[in-house]
N, C-alpha and C positions, 0 to 999 in steps of 0.2 A: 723679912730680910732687908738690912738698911742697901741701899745702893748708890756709889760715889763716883765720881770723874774726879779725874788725878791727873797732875803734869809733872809729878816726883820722879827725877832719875830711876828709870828701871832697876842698879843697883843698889839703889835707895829704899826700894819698896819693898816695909817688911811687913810682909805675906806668907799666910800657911804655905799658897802655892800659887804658881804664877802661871798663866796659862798662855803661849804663846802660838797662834794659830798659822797655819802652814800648809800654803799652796802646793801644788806635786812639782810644778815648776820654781816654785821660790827656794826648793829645800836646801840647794847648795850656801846661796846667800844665808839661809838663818841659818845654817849650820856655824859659816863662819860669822854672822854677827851674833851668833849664842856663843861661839866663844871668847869670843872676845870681853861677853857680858859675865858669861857664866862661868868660865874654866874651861879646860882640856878636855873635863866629864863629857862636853855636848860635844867634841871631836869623837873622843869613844863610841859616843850612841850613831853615829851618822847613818851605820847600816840599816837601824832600824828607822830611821827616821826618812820616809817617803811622801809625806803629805796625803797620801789617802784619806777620802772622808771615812770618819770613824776610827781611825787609828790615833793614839795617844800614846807617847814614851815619856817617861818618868825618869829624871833625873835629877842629883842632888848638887845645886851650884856651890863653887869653891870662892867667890867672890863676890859675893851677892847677898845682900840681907835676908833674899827670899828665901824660905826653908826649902823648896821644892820648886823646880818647873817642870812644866810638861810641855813638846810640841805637839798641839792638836791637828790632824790632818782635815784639812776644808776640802780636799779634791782638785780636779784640772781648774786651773786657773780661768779659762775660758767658758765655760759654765756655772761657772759661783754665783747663786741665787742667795735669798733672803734665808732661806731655810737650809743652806748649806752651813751657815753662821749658825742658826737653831740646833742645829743636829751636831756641830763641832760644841758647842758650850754642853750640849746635853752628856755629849762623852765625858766635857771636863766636868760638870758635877758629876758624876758618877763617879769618878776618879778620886774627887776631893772627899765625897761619901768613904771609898776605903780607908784615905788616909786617914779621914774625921779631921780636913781643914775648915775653921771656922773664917779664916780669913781670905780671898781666894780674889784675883785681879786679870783680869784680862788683858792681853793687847791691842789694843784697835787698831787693825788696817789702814796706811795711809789710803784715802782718795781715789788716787790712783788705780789702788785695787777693785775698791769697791767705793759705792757711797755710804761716808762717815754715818752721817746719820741712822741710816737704813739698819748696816749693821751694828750699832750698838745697838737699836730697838731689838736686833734678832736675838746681839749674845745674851742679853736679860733677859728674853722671853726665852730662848731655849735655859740660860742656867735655871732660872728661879721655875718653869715649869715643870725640869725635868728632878729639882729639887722638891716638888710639892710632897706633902705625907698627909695623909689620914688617918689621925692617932684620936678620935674622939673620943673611941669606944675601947681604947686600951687602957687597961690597968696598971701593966709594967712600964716604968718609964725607959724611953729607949735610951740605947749608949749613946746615941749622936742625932741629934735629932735638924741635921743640914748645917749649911754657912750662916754663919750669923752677917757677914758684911761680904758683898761683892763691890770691886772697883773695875773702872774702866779707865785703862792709861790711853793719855793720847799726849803726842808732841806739842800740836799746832792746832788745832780743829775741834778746842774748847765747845762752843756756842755749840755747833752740828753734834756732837756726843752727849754732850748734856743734855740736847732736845731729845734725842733718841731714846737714849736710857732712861728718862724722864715716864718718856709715852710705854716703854718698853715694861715699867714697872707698872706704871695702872694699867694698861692691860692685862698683866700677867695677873695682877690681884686681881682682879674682875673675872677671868677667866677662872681662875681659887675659886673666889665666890659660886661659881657656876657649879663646878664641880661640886663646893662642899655640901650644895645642895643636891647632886644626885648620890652621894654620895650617905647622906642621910638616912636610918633606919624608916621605912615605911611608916611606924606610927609615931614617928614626930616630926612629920610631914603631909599628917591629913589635909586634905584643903584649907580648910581653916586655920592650922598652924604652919601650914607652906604661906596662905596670904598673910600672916605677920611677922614671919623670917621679910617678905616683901616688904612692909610698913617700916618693920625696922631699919632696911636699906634705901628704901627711900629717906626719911629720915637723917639718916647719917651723910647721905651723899645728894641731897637738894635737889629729888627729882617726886615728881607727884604721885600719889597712889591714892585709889577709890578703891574698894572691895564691898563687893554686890553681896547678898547672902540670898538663901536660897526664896525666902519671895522676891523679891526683886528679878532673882532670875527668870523667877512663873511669872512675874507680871511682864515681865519683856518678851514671854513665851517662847523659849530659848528651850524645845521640847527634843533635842537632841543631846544636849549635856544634860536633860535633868529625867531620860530615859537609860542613859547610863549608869546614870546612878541610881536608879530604883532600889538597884541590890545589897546597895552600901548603910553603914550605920553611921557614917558623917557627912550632913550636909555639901552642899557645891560651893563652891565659890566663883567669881568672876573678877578678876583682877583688873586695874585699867591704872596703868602707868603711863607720865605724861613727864615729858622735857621740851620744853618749849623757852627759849633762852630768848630774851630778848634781841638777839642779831640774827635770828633763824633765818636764813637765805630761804627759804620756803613757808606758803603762807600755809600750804595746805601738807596734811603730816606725810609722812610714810609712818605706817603702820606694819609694825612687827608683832606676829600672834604666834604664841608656843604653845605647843599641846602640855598639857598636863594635868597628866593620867599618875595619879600619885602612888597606883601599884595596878597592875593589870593581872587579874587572875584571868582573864579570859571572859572573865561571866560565864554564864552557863553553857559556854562553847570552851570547857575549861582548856590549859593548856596545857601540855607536860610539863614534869619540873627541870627535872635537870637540863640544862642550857637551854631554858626560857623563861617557866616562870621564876627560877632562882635571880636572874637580874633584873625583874619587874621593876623595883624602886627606882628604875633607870627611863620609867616609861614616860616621866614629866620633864626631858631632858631639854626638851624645845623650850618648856617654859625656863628653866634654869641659862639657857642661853641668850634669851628676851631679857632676863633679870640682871643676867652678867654687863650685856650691851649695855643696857639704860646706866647702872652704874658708870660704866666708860664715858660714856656719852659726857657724862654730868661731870664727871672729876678732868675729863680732856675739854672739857666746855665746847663740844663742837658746835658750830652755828647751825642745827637743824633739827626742825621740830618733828617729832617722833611720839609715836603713842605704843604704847606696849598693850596688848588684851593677852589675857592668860584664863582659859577656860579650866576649871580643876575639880576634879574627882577621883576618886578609885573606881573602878570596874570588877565586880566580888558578885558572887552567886546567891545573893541572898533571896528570904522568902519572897520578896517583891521584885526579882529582878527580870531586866528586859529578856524575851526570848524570841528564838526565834518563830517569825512568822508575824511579831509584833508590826504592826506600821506606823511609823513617829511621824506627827507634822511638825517641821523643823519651823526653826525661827521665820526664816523667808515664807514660809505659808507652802512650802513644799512637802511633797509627802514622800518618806523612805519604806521601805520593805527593808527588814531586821531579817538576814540568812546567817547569821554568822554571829554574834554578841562578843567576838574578838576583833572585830572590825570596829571598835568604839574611840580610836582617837578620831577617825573621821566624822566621825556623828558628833563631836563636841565640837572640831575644828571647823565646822559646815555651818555651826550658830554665831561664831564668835566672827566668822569670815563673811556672814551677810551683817551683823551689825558694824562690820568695820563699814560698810558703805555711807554711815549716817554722818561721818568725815570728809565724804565725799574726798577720799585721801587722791594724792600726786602717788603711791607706787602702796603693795602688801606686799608682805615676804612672811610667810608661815615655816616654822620648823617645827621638823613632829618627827620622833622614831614612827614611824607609820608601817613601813612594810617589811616583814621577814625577806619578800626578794630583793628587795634591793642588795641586800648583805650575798644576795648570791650572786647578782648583778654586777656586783662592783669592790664588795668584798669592806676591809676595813679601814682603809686608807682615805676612802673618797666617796663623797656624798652625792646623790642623784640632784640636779635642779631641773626644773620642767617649769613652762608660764602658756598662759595662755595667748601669748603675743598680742594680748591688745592693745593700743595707743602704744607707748613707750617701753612695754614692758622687755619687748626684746632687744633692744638697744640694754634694755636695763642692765639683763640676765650676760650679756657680753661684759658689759662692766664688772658683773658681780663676779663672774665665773675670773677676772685679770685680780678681780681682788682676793680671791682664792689661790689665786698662785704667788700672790707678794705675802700675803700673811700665815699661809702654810696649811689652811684650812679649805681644803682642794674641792672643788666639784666639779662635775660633768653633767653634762647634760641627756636627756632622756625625750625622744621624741613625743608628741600629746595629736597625732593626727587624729580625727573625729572618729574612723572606724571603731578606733580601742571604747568612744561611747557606748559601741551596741552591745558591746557585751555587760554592759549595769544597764539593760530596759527591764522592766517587771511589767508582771501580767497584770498586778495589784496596784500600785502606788504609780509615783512619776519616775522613781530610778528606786532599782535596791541596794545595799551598801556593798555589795562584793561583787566579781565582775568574774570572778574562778581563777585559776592556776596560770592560765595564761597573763604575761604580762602585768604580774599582782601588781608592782609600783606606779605603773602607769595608769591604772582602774581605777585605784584609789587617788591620784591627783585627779583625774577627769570626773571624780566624784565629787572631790572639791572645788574645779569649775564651774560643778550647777550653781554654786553658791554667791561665785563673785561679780560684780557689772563693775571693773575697774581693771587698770594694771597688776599682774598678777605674778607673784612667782612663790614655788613650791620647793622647798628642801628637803628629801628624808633622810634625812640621818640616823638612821637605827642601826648600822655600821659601823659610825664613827664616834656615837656618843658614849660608849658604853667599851671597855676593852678587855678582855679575860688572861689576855698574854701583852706587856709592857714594849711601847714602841719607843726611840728617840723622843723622847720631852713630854710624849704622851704613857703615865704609865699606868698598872692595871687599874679598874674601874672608871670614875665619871673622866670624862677627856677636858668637859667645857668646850667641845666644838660647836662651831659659826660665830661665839664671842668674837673672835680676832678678825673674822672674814667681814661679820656685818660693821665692825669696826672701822676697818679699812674702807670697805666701800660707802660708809658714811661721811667717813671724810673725803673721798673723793667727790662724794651727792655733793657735800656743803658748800 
């Protein structure tokens, strides 16, 4: 989708549809300056027009190039966040989806309302997200397959719209990116062809990639991803993505690690299919969100040095697969007790999070679909964050959690007090991987506490990465969630 900033007379602008957004407070004034612009048509609609977020009225202008406007409702005036701007564009393509407009233009809020900048990043992230499709695997070509051009009008506030919509647009592809990769068939995305979907994106967008193959992985003794994979018929991989920009305000990286588990049967602790293992290919979402970031990073050029690790396998029941009662010595020279062999993204995340130590990194931040509670916890909106509050890290997680709420990519936080440890001691080893029913999200971050001697924090997103019913901008399947959040809070790190 190309995307433009425009200073063309609004009755100038010819456009499938014009999208004009609208406060609950503002609605009288646009009532009477849509007529003015549009015809008598926009006095007619005035009833329906309230400004409600989510509501949209369709009307045909009598003096206007434009073939169509719509007043989009943003909500009370006095609460309009970032994501209010997201969820109003999200209606307008949806809108433009009916009519099958290819050409569709926004209006930008003077200042006043909001800041310029801010929202034109949102109405481009909400239009083009909520425009995304996944047609890889179809054969029929569809009737409409979205906007081919979106524009953003503005009066006076050139420079702040063009930055916005600018950043608004490589994030939105970066976060595409992310998606299109959970969004991927299982077997053409075994590890090995997940790390050159990687190679190639490095590549394209001037950020570094190594990929380990599976001795390397044994000789680094990384005995927690390559216990996972016992059961599989395609090797591991270890990804290591690097953006180090010569302005990097930090000498020392943050390190971003995503699990990816390239389909999760459970291993021999199989799971059911229906609403679990049927969206497996969604299991390596973290790493798709690591992937998406680094992309951003590199095409926004932010000044901060960042390294990516991506641990990758499937988890399948094969003849040689882990079970349990197994005991793995993990990378760190620690030993686990195997109760569970569906408990495997944290047996991969546990290797990949002690050799982030050899960076001796300033901050980690791992995302992993990790726990079916959290989704009961917090449902599909919002993602759990937990840290170990060492050095910096809680100051961090306050930063990260305000970056969640400007970029739309929401999390809460999840207590990590020590007790929740004694429930992972083993009779056998030094901790086991599962901690029981109680407080499943939290068991599994304090599992991946043993691993870290650094600033630390934990996302699981197994709620928010994956979606079976279509939200505002987000719709069914991959979301490409934490792209936009660790986005934002790395440019506030920088």
């Amino acid at each position: 989708m190309k995307v433009t900033v425009t200073t063309i007379a609004l009755t100038e602008l010819d456009v499938d549809l014009l999208l004009v957004p609208t406060a609950k407070e503002g609605t009288s004034e646009a009532i009477t300056e849509g007529t003015r612009l549009f015809g008598p048509g926009v006095e007619r609609a005035q009833a329906d027009i309230t400004g409600a977020l989510g509501q949209s009225v369709l009307i045909y202008p009598e003096q206007s190039k434009a073939k169509r406007a719509a007043f989009l409702g943003l909500g009370d005036a006095d609460f309009l966040t970032a994501d209010s701007f997201r969820k109003a564009a999200a209606f307008g393509a949806d809108l433009a989806a009916k009519v099958k407009a290819e050409t569709v233009a926004v209006v930008v809020p003077p200042s006043e309302l909001f800041d310029a900048e801010i929202s034109s990043q949102a109405f481009v992230e909400g239009f083009m997200l909520a425009s995304y499709q996944f047609r890889t695997y179809k054969t029929k070509p569809a009737d409409f397959t979205g906007a081919e051009r979106f524009l953003l009008h503005t009066d006076g506030e050139l420079k702040s719209v063009r930055k916005g919509s600018d950043q608004g647009r490589i994030v939105s592809e970066a976060v595409m990116t992310a998606r299109d990769l959970v969004n991927l068939s299982p077997d053409e995305k075994t590890p090995e062809l997940l790390s050159r979907h990687i190679e190639r994106l490095g590549k394209k967008y001037d950020f570094d990639v190594s990929v380990w193959d599976k001795d390397l992985i044994a000789e680094e003794k990384m005995g927690g991803l390559l216990a996972v994979n016992r059961g599989s018929q395609d090797p591991p991989t270890f990804s290591v993505l690097t953006w180090q920009p010569e302005n990097a305000k930090n000498k020392k990286p943050v390190v971003l690690v995503g699990k990816g588990v390239t389909f999760d049967t459970g291993g021999l602790s199989l799971k059911p299919t229906k609403d679990s293992m049927d969206h497996m290919k969604a299991d390596m979402a973290g790493a798709a969100a690591v992937v998406g970031t680094m992309e951003a990073l590199a095409r926004l050029k932010i000044p901060v040095y960042v390294v990516g690790l991506i641990p990758a396998t499937d988890n399948r029941p094969g003849e040689k697969a882990y079970v349990p009662g197994d005991v793995v010595r993990m990378h760190s020279g620690k030993t686990v007790e195997v109760l569970n062999t569906d408990a495997e993204g944290r047996m991969i995340l546990a290797d990949a999070l002690s050799y982030a130590k050899t960076y001796r990194p300033d901050l980690v931040i791992d995302l992993a679909t990790l726990t079916g509670a959290v989704v009961y916890a917090l449902g599909s909106d919002v993602s759990a964050v937990m840290t170990n509050s060492r050095g910096r890290a809680r100051k961090d997680v306050d930063a990260l959690i305000a970056a969640s709420h400007r970029s739309g990519d929401r999390l809460h936080p999840l207590p990590m007090y020590k007790e929740y440890a004694e429930l992972l001691e083993s009779d056998v080893a030094d901790i086991k991987n599962v901690g029981g029913r109680e407080a499943g999200s939290i068991t599994a971050a304090k599992f991946l506490e043993h691993f870290v001697e650094y600033p630390w924090i934990h996302l699981d997103i197994a709620g928010t990465a994956f979606l079976q019913k279509p939200k505002p901008y987000r719709g069914k399947g991959g979301t490409g969630f934490g792209v936009r959040v660790l986005v934002e809070f790395l440019r506030s790190y920088s």
